[in-house]
Every structure is written in C-alpha cells, then in structure tokens.
C-alpha positions, 0 to 999 in steps of 0.5 A, spaced: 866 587 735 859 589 733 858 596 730 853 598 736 858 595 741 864 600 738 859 605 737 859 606 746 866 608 746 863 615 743 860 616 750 867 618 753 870 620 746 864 625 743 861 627 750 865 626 756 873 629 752 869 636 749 866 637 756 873 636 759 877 640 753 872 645 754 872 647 761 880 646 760 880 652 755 876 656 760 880 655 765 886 656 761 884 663 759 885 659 751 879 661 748 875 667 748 866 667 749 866 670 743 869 664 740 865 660 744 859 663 741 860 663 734 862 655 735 855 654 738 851 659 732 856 654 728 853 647 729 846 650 730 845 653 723 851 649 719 852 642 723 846 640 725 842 642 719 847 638 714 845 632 720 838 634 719 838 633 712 842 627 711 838 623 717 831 624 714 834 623 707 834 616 710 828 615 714 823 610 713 817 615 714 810 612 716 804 614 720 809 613 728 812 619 725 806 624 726 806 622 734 814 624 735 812 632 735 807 630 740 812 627 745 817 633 744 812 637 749 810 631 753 818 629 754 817 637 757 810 637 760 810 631 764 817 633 769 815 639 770 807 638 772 811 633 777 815 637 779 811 644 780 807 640 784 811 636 788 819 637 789 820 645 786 815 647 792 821 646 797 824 652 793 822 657 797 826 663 793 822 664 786 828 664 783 830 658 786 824 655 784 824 657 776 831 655 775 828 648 778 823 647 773 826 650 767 831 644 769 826 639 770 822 642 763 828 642 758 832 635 758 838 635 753 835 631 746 838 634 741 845 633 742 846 627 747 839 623 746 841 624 739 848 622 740 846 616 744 841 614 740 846 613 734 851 610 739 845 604 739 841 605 732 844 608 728 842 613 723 834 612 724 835 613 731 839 619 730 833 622 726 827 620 730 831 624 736 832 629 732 825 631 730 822 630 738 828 635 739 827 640 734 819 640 738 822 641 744 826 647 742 820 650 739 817 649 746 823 652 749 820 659 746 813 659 747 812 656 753 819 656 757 822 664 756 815 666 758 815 661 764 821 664 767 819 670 765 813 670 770 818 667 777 822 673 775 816 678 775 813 675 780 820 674 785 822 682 784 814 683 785 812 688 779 806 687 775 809 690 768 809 685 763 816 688 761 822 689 765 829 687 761 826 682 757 822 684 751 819 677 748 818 678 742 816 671 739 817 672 732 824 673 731 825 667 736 821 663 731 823 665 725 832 665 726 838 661 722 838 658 728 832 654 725 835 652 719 835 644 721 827 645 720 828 647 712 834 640 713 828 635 716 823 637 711 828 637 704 831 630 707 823 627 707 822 630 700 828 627 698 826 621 701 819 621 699 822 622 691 826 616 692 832 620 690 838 615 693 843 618 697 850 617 696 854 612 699 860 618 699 854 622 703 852 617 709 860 616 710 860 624 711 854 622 715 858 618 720 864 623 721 859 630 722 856 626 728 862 627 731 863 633 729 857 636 731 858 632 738 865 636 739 862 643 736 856 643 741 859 640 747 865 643 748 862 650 748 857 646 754 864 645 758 867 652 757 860 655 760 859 650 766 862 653 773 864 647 778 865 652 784 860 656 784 854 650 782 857 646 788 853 648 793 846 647 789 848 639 788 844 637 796 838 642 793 837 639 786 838 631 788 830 630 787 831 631 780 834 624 780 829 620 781 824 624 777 829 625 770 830 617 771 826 613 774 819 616 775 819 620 768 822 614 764 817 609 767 810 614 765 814 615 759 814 607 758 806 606 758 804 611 754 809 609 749 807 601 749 800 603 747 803 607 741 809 603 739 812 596 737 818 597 733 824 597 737 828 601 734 822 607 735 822 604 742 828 605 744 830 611 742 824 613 745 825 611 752 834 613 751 830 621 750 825 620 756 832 619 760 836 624 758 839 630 762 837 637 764 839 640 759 845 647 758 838 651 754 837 651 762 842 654 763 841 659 758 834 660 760 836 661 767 840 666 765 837 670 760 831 670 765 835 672 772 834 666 775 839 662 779 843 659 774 848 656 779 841 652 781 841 650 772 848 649 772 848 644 778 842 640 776 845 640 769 851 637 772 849 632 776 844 629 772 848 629 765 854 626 770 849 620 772 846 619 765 854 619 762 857 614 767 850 610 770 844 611 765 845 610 758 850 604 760 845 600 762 840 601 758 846 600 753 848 594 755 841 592 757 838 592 749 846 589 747 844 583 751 838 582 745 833 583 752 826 587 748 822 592 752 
C-alpha cells in the first residue's frame, strides 16, 4: 500500500480517537481543565514549534511562497464577507450573529489542514499549511477579538470601548504561544544555508505529527459539550454549503491563476475546506458570544469534513485525477 494510502488511516487514528478520548475524560471526570490547559500551552509552544522548524528546514522555497501569508486572510475574509451579507443576517440575536461569523471566519488550518495535508503530501504539504495557518492566527487577534468585541458592545447596547475585555494587542502578538513563528524562519534559514537535515530528525518528524495531532485535539474533545450544542445544528446548516461548496469553489479560481504545482495546489484546496475551528469557539467564549452556536458549527462541520469531505478529495487525487 502506497504511503499516502496508509497515510489516511490517520483521519481516524490522529483525529477522530483523540476527539473521542477527550470527551471520554470529561465525561469521566479523569482530567482536570487545567491539565487540559497546559497540554494545549504544550503543543503550541513545544510541538508545534519543532514541527515548524523541521517542515520548513525541508521546504523547497520559491517565489508561490510570498502568496500563501495572503491566503491566510483570504481563506477568512471570503466566508465571512458572504456570510455577514447573507445567512448570518437570519440571526437576529447579536450574540447569535457574532458567534455565527466568527465560525464562518476562523476554519481549523493549523491542525486538521495540516494533518490532511501530510495524509496526502507529506511534509511539503504539512508546511505550506503551517504558513497560511500561522496567518490566519495573527488575523485571529487583529481582526476577529475586535470583531466579536464589537456584537457584544453592540448586543448589551453600550458605547464604551472597554467592558470586561481589555485588548491589549501587543501582549497578544508578542506570547510563547508564537514561538513557531521563530521555528518557520530558522527552518528556511537552515534550508536557504543548505545544512542537511538528519535522517534521524525527519523519522522524529513523522512521530511529532502524531503527537502534535494527539496534544491538540484531545483537549478540543474535552471542551466540546454535545447536549448543549444540539439545539444549534438546524441554525448553523448553512454553514455547509459555504465552508464546502461556495468558499472551495471561489478559492479554486483564484488559485488557478496563481498555481500549477500540485502539490501547492492541493494543499490549498484541502485548507479552503476545512472546518470551523475550536478558536471559534474560544473567541466566542472570551467575547461572550453564544458559544453553543461555535460548538455547534464546529461539530457539524468538522463531522462532515472527517467522514465525507476530506475522503473524497482524497480518493479523488489517489486515482491520479489533477485539479
């Protein structure tokens, strides 16, 4: 069996088993939030960092780099354009609509793009992934928490700038939580320097994807709340449609005019379809927002792209087809 073909027994080994064992411990009572905490502090400034460092040690650099920042914003800006002019409008409740935007906005890139990424291209894949991701996070801070800021302001009908958030923008930037920044550039400086990279390292490579996958979703699995998220599934459908059909195909023609290589092209097109993500969850909740609503969307559509999505599109590439 070829190595992309065993490569898709990760979807349910490295996503759908933590996001089971996680809800499994909360349930149990087994772990505590703060454990859950720190693992997620864990994989953002150990795991993902090393992973940052070893993928772009290896990354052949050319001049399609310099758009993927650009599609970071992009992957966000376009569902949630759409959406605040379309199908967030039918949530009359602010809290409801921000919650709804932000879910359209932020999509799981980092992790589960990047895992699905790997699943069919290996390494290359994994990092291309990892630089629109670490964009869309920065967007995340500048642009989503004042967003969610202002539908809470506006929902409670106050005009001070400040209620029980302080945003204070630098010490949101500037975190160990942005230490896989530093890994990105000191992989291409290493590349760039033509230093080889040991064998050993990209064999530690391969068993740290797994481990990142298991140190970030598990803690995804622990937050999520079934019961309360269930009433919310009817009011976020319309989210399917524009995270997998009407985003992906937008996404396609503008990467055409960019991109030939396939492999660019690819993983592109897996980032453009991927899920609401659990920062929309965590936005919403920050921002007191209706948090079932983010837990709701991130559910159904990541249960979608795991089982339905990501399947096809694998098996649609195996089968030697080009986009």
């Amino acid at each position: 069996m070829e190595a992309a073909q065993m490569r898709i027994l990760f979807v349910f080994t490295d996503l759908v088993l933590p996001l089971a064992l996680g809800y499994y411990l909360h349930q149990k009572h087994i772990i505590s939030g703060t454990l859950c905490n720190k693992l997620i502090h864990f994989n953002i400034v150990v795991i993902c960092t090393i992973l940052s460092i070893l993928s772009f040690w290896a990354l052949p650099l050319s001049l399609n780099l310099i758009w993927l920042p650009a599609f970071g914003f992009i992957f966000a800006f376009i569902p949630g354009v759409i959406s605040a002019l379309t199908f967030a409008r039918r949530q009359k409740n602010l809290l409801d609509r921000g919650a709804y935007i932000m879910s359209s906005m932020l999509a799981n890139i980092g992790t589960l793009g990047g895992l699905c990424a790997f699943i069919l291209y290996g390494e290359i894949g994994f990092a291309y992934a990892q630089m629109v991701g670490t964009f869309q996070n920065i967007l995340l801070v500048v642009f989503c928490f004042p967003l969610a800021q202002y539908y809470y302001q506006k929902h409670t009908a106050t005009t001070r700038r400040t209620t029980h958030f302080r945003f204070d923008l630098r010490n949101m930037l500037f975190t160990w939580d942005q230490l896989s920044v530093l890994g990105m550039i000191l992989g291409m400086v290493l590349h760039t320097l033509d230093v080889p990279r040991p064998q050993v390292l990209a064999d530690l490579f391969q068993w740290l994807v797994h481990i990142g996958a298991w140190t970030s979703l598990l803690p995804v699995g622990y937050l999520v709340d079934f019961s309360r998220a269930r009433r919310y599934y009817l009011q976020v459908l319309d989210l399917v449609p524009l995270k997998f059909i009407i985003v992906p195909i937008i996404i396609y023609f503008m990467l055409k005019q960019l991109f030939d290589d396939q492999i660019l092209l690819g993983t592109m097109m897996i980032l453009a379809m991927t899920p609401s993500a659990i920062n929309a969850v965590i936005t919403a909740r920050l921002f007191k927002l209706n948090v079932d609503l983010a837990i709701a969307s991130f559910l159904l559509t990541t249960v979608l792209f795991l089982f339905f999505v990501f399947p096809l599109f694998f098996f649609y590439v195996q089968t030697g087809h080009t986009l």
